[in-house]
Backbone as JSON Lines, residues from 0, in Angstrom:
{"i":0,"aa":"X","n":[35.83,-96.5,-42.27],"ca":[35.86,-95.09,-42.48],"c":[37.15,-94.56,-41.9]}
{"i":1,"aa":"X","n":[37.61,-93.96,-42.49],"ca":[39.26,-93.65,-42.23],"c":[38.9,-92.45,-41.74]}
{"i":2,"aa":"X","n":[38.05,-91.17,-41.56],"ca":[37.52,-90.34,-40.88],"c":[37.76,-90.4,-39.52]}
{"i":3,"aa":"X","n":[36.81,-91.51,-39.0],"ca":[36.94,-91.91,-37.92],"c":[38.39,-92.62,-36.83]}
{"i":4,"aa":"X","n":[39.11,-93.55,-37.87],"ca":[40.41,-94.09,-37.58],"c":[41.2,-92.57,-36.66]}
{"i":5,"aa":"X","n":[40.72,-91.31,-37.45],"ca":[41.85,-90.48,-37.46],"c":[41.25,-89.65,-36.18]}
{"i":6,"aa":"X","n":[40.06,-89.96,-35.46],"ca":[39.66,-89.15,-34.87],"c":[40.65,-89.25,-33.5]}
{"i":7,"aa":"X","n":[40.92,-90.51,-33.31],"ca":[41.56,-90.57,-31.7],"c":[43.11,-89.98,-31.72]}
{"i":8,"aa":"X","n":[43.81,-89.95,-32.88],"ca":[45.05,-89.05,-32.69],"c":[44.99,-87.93,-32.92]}
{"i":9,"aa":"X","n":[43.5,-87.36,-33.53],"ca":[43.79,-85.58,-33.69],"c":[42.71,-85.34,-32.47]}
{"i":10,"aa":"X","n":[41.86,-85.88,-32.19],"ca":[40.46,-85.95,-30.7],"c":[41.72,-85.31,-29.62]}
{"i":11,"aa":"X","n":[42.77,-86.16,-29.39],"ca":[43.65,-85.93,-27.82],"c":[44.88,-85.11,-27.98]}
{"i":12,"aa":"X","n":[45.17,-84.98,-29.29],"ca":[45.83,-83.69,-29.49],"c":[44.94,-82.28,-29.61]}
{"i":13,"aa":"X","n":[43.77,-82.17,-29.83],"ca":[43.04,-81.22,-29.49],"c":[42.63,-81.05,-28.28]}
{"i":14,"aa":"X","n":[42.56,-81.83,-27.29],"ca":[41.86,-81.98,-25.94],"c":[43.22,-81.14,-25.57]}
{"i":15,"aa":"X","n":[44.04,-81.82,-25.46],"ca":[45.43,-81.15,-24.87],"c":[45.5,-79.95,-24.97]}
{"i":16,"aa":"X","n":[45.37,-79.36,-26.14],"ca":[45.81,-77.98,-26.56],"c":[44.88,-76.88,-25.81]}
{"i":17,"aa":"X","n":[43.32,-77.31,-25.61],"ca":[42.12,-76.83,-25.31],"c":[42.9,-76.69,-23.89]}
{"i":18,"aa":"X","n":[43.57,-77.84,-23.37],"ca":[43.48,-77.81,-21.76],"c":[44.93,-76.85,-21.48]}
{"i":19,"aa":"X","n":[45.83,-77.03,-22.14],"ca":[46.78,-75.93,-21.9],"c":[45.75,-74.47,-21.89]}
{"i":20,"aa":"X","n":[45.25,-74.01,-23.04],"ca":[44.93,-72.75,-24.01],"c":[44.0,-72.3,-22.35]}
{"i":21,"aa":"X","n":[42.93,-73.34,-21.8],"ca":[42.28,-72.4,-20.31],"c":[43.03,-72.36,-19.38]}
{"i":22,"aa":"X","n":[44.39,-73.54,-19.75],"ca":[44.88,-73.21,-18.16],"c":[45.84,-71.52,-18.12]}
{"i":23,"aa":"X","n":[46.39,-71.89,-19.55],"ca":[47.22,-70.15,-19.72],"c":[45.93,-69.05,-19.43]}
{"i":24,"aa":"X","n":[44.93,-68.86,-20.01],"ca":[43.47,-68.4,-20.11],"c":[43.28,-67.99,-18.47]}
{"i":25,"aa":"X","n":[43.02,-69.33,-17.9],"ca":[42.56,-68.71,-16.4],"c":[43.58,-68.79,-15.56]}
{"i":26,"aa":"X","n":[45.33,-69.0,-15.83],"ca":[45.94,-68.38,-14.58],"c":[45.99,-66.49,-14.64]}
{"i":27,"aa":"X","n":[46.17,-66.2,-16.44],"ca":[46.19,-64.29,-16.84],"c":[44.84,-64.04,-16.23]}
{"i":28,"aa":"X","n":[44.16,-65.02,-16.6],"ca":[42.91,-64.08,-16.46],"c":[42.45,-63.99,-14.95]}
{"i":29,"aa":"X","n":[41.95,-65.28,-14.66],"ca":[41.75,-65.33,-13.09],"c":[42.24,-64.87,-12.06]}
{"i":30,"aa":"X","n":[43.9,-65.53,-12.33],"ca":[44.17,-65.35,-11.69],"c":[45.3,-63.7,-11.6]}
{"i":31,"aa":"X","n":[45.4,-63.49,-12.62],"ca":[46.29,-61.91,-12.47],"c":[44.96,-60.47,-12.82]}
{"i":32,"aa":"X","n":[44.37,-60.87,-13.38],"ca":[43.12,-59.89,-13.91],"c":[42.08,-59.54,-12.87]}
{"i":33,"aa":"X","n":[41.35,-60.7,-12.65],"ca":[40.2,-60.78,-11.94],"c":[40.58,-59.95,-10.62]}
{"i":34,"aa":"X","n":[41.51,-60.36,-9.43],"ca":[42.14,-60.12,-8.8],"c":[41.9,-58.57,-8.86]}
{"i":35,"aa":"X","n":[42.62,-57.93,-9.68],"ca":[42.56,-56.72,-9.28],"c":[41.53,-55.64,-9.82]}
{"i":36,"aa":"X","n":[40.54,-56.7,-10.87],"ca":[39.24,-55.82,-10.77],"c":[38.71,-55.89,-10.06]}
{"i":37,"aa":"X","n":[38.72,-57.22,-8.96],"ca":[37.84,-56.7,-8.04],"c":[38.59,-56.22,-6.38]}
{"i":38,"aa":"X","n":[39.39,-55.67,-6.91],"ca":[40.57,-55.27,-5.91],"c":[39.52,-53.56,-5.89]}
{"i":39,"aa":"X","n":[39.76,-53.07,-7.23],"ca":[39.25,-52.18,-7.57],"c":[37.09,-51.4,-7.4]}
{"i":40,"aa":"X","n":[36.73,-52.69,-7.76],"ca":[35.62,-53.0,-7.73],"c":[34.91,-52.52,-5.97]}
{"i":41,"aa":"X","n":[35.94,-53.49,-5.09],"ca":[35.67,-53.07,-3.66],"c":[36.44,-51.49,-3.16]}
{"i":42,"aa":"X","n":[37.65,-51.44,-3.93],"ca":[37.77,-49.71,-3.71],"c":[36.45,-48.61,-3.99]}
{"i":43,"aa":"X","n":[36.14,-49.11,-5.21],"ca":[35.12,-48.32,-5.18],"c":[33.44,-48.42,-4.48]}
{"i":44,"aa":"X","n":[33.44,-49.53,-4.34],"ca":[32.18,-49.85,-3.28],"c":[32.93,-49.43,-1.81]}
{"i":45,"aa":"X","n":[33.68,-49.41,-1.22],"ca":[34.07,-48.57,-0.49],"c":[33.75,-47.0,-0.21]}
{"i":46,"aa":"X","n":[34.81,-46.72,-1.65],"ca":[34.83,-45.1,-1.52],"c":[33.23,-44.54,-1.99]}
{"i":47,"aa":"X","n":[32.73,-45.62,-2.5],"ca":[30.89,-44.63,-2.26],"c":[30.42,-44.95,-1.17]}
{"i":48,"aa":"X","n":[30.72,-45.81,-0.45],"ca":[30.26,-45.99,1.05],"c":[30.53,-44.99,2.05]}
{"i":49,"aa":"X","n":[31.9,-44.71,2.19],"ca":[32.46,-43.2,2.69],"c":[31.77,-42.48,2.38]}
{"i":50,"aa":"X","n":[31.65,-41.54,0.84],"ca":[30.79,-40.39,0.29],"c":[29.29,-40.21,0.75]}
{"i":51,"aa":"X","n":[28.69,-41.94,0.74],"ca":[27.24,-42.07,1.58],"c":[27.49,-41.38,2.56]}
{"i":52,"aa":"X","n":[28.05,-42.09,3.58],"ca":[28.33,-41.63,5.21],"c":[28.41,-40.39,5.16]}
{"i":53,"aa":"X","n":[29.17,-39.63,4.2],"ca":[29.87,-38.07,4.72],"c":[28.43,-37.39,4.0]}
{"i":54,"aa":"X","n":[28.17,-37.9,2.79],"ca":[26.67,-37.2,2.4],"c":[25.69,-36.87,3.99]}
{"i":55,"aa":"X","n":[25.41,-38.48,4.15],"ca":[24.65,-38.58,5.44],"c":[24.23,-37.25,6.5]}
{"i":56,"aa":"X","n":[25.91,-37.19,6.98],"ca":[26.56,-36.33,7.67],"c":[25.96,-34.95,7.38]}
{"i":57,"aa":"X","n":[26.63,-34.47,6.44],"ca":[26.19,-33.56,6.15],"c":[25.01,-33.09,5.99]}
{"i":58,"aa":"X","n":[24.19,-33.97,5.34],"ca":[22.71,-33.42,5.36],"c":[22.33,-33.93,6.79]}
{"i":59,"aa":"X","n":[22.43,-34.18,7.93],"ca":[22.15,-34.39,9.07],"c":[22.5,-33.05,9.4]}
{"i":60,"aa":"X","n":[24.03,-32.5,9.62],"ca":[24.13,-30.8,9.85],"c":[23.55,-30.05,9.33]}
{"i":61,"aa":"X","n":[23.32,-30.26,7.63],"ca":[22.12,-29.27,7.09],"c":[20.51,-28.86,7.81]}
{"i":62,"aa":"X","n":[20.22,-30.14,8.18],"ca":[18.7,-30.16,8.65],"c":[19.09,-29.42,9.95]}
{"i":63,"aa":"X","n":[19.67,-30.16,10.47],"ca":[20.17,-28.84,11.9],"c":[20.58,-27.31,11.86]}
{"i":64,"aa":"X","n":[21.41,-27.23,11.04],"ca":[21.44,-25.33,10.56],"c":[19.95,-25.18,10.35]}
{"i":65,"aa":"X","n":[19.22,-25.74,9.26],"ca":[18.12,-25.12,9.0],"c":[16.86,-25.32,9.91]}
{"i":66,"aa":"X","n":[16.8,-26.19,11.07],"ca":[16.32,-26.05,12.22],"c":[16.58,-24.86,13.41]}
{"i":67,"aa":"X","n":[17.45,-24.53,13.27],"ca":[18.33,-23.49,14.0],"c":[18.12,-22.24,13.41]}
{"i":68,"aa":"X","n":[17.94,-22.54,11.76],"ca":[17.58,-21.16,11.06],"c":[16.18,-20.75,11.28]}
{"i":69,"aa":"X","n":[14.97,-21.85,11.26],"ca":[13.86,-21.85,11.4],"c":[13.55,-21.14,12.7]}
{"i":70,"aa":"X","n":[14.52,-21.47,13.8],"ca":[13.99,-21.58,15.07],"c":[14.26,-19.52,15.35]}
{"i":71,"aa":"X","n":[15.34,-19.32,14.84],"ca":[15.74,-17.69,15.08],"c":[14.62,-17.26,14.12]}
{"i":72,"aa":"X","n":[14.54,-17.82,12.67],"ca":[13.45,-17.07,11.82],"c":[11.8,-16.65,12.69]}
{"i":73,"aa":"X","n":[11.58,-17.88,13.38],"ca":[10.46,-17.45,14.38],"c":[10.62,-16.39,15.35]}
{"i":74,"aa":"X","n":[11.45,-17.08,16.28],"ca":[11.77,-15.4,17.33],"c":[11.85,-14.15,16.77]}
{"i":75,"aa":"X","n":[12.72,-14.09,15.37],"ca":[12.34,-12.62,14.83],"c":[11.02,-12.57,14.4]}
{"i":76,"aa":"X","n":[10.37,-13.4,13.85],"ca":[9.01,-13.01,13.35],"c":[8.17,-12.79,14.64]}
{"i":77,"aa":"X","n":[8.33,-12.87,15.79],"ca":[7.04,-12.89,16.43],"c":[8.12,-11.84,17.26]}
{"i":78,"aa":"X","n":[9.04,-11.34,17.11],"ca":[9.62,-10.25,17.91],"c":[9.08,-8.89,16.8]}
{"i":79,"aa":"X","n":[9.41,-9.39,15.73],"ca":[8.22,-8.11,14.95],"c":[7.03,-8.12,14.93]}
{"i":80,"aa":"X","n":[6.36,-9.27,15.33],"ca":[5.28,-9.08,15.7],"c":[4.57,-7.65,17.06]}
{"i":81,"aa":"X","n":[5.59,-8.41,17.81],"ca":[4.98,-7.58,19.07],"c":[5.56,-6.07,18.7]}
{"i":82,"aa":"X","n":[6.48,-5.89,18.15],"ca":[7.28,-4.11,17.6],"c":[5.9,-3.62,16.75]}
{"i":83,"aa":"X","n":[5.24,-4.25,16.0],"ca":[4.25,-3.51,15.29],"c":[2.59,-3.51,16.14]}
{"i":84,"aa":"X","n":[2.5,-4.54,17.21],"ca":[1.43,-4.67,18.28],"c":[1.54,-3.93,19.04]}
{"i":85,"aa":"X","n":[3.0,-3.28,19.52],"ca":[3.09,-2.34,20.33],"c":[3.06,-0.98,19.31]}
{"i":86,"aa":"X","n":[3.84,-0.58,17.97],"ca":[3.68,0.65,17.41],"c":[1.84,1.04,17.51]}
{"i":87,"aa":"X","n":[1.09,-0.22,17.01],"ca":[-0.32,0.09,16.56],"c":[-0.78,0.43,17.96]}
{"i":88,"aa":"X","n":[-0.43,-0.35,19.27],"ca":[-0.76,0.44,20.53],"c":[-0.71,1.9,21.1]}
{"i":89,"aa":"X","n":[0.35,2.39,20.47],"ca":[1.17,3.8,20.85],"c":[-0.21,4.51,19.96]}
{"i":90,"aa":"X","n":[-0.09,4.11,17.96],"ca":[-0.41,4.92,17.84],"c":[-2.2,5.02,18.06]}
{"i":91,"aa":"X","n":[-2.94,3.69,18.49],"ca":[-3.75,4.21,18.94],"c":[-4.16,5.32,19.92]}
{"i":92,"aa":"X","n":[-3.15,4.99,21.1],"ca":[-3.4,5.98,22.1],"c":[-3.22,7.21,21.6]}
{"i":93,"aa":"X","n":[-2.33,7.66,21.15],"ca":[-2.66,8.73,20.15],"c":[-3.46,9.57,19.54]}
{"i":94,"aa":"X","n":[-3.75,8.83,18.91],"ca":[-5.04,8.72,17.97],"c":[-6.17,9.15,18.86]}
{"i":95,"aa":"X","n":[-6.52,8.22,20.12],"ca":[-7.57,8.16,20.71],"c":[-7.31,9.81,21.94]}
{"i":96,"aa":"X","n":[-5.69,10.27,21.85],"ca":[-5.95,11.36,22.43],"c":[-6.37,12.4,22.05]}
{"i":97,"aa":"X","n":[-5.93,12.53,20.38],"ca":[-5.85,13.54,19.64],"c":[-7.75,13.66,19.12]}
{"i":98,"aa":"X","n":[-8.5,12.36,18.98],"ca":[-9.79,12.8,18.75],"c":[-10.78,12.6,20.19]}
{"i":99,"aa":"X","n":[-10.09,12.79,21.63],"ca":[-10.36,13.11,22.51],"c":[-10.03,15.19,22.47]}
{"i":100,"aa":"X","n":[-9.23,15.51,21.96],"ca":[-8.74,16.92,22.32],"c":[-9.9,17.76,21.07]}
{"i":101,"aa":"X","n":[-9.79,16.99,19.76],"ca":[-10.69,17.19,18.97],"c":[-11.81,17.33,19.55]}
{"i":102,"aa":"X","n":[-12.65,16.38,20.19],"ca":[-14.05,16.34,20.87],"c":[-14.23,17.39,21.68]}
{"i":103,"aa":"X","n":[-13.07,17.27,22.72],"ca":[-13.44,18.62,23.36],"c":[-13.6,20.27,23.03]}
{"i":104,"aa":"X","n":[-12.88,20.46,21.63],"ca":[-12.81,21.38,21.02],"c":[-14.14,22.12,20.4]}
{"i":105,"aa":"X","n":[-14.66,20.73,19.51],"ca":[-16.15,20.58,18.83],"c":[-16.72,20.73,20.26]}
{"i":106,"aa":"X","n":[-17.11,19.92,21.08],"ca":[-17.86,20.65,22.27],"c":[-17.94,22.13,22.69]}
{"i":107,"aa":"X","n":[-16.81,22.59,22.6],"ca":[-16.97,24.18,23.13],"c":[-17.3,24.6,22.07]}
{"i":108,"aa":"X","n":[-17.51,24.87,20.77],"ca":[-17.29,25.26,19.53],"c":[-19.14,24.96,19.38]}
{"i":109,"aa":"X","n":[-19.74,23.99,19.66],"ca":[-20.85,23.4,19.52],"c":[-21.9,24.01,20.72]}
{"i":110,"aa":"X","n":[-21.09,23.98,22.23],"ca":[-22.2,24.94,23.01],"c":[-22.22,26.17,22.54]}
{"i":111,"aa":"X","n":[-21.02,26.64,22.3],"ca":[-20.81,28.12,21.94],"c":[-21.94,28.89,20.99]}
{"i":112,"aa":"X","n":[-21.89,27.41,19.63],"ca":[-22.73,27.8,18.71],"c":[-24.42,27.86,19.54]}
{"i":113,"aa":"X","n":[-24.45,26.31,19.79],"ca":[-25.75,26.77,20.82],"c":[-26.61,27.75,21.56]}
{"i":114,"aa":"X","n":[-25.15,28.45,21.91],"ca":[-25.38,29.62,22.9],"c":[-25.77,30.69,22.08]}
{"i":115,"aa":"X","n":[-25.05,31.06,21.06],"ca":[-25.9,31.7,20.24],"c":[-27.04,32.05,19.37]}
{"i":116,"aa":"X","n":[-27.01,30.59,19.18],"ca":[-28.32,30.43,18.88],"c":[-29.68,30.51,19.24]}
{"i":117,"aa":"X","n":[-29.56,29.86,20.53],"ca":[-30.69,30.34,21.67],"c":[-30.75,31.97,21.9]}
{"i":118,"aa":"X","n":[-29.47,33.0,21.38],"ca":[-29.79,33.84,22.32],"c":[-30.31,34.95,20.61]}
{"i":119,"aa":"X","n":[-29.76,34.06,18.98],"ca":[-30.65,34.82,17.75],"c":[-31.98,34.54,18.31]}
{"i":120,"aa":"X","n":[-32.57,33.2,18.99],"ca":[-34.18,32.59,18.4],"c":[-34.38,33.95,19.79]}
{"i":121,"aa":"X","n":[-33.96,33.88,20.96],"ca":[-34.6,34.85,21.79],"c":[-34.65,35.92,21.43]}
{"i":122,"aa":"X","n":[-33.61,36.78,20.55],"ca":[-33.9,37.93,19.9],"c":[-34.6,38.19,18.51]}
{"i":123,"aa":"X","n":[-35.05,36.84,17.91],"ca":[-35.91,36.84,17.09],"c":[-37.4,36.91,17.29]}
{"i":124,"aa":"X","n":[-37.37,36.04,18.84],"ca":[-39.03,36.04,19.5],"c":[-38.97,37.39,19.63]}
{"i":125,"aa":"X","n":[-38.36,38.1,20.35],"ca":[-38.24,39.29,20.76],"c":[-38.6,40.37,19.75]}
{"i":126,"aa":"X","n":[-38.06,40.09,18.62],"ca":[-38.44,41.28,17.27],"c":[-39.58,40.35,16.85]}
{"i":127,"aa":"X","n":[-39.79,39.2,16.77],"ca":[-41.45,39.36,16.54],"c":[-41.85,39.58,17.1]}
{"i":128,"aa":"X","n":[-42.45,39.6,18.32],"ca":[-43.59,40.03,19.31],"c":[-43.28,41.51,19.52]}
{"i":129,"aa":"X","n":[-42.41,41.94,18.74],"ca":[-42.57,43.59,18.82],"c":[-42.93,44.0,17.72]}
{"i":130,"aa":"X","n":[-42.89,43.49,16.59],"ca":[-43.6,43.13,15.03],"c":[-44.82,43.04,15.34]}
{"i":131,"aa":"X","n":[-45.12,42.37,15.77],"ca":[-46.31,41.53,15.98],"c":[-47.22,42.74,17.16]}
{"i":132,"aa":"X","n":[-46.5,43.34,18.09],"ca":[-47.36,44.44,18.69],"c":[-47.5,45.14,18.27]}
{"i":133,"aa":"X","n":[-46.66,46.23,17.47],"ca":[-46.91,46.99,16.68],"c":[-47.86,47.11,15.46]}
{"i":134,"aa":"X","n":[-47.94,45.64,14.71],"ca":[-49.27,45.65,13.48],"c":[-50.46,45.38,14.76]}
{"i":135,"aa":"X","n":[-50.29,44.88,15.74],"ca":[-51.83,44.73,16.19],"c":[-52.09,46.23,16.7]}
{"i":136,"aa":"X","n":[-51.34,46.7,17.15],"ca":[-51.81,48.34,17.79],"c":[-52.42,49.07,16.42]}
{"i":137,"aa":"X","n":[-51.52,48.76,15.08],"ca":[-52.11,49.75,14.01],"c":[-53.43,49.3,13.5]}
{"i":138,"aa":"X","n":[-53.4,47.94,13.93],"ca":[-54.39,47.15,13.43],"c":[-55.84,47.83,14.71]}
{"i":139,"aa":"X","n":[-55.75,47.53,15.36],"ca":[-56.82,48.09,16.38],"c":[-56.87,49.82,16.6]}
{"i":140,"aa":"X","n":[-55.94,50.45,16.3],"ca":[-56.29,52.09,15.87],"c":[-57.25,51.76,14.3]}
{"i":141,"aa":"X","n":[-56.86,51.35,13.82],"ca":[-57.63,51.27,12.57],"c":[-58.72,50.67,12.08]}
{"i":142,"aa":"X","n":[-58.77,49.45,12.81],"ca":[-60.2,49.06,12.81],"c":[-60.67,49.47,13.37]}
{"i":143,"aa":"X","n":[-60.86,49.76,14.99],"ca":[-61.63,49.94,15.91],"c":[-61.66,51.71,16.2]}
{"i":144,"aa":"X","n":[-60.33,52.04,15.72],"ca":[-60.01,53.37,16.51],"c":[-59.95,53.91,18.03]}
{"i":145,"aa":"X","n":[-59.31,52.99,18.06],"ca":[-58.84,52.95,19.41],"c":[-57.4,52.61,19.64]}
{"i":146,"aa":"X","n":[-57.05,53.49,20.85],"ca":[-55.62,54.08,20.85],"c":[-54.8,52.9,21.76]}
{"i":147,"aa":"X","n":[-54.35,51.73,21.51],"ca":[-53.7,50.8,22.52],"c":[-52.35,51.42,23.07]}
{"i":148,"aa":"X","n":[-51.85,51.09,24.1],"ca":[-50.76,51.41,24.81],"c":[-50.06,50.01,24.89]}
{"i":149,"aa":"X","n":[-48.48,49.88,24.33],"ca":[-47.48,49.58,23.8],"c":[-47.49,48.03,25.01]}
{"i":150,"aa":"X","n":[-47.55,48.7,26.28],"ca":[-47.28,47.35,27.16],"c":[-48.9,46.42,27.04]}
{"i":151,"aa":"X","n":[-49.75,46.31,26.18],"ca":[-51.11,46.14,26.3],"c":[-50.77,45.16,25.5]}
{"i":152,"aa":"X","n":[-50.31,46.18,23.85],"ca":[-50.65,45.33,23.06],"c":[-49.68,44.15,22.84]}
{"i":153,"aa":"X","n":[-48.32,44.42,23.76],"ca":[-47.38,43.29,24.1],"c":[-48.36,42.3,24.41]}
{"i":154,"aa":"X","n":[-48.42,42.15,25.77],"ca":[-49.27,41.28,26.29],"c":[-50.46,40.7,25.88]}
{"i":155,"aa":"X","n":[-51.28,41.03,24.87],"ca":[-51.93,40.03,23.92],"c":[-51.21,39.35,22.94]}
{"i":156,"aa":"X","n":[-50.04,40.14,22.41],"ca":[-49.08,39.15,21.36],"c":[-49.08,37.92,21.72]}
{"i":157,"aa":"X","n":[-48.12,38.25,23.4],"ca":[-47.82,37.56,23.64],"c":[-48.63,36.02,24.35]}
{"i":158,"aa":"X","n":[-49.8,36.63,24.99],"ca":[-50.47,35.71,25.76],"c":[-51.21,34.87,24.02]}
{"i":159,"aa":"X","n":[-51.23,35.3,23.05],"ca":[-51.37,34.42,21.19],"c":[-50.73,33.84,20.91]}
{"i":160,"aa":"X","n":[-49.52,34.31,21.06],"ca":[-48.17,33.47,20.31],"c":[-48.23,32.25,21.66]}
{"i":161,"aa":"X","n":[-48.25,32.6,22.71],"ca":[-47.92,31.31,23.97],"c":[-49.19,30.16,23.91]}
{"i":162,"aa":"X","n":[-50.31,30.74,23.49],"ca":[-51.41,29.78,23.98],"c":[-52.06,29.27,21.83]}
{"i":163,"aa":"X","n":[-51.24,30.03,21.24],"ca":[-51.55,29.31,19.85],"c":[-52.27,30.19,19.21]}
């Protein structure tokens, strides 16, 4: 087979060519290429390593401002607290003077009325039992015919109206 005859002078002229073609191949490539992608490669695994760190950083100062913000946000909240614990104090007292001055007012206003009152019902007993003496005097001239005298017929009104 003459196929074959021909394989060993074109077989090692191909081997050759193959072995030049990677060595040109991997000195560009390997060795001038590679090189500085990963020249590059570690620049940038670097420079996100930095950006980590300074991220870091920063949100480490963040949490601290906003610890610091938290910490004043409380003191004012419980400093308005006590400004409105003390207003509602004031204006109770207030309050509790003004319907103290009230009370005392309604008190005088309330005996006062009292006082009068006791002194209509006493002048009301008073005009009845003079009502009341007067129909019994006409009443006993007229039934009986007999002449009662004024302080008499008081004193039965009255000893009726007291005992029922």
């Amino acid at each position: 087979m003459p196929q074959i005859a021909q394989l060993g002078e074109y077989y090692a002229s191909q081997i050759f060519w193959m072995l030049i073609f990677f060595a040109i191949t991997f000195f560009v490539v390997g060795r001038g290429m590679v090189p500085k992608v990963m020249d590059t490669v570690a620049s940038r695994d670097k420079q996100i390593a930095e950006d980590l760190a300074t991220a870091e950083k920063l949100r480490e100062s963040a949490d601290a401002e906003e610890e610091a913000w938290r910490t004043r946000e409380n003191a004012n909240r419980a400093q308005a607290q006590d400004l409105i614990a003390s207003a509602r104090a004031k204006a109770g007292a207030a309050t509790a003077e003004r319907l103290s001055a009230a009370q005392i007012g309604i008190d005088a206003d309330l005996a006062a009325a009292e006082k009068r009152i006791d002194e209509a019902r006493l002048a009301a007993a008073a005009e009845i039992e003079s009502v009341a003496a007067e129909a019994a005097r006409d009443i006993v001239s007229r039934v009986a015919g007999i002449s009662l005298d004024e302080t008499a017929a008081r004193a039965a009104v009255k000893e009726s109206l007291a005992h029922g």
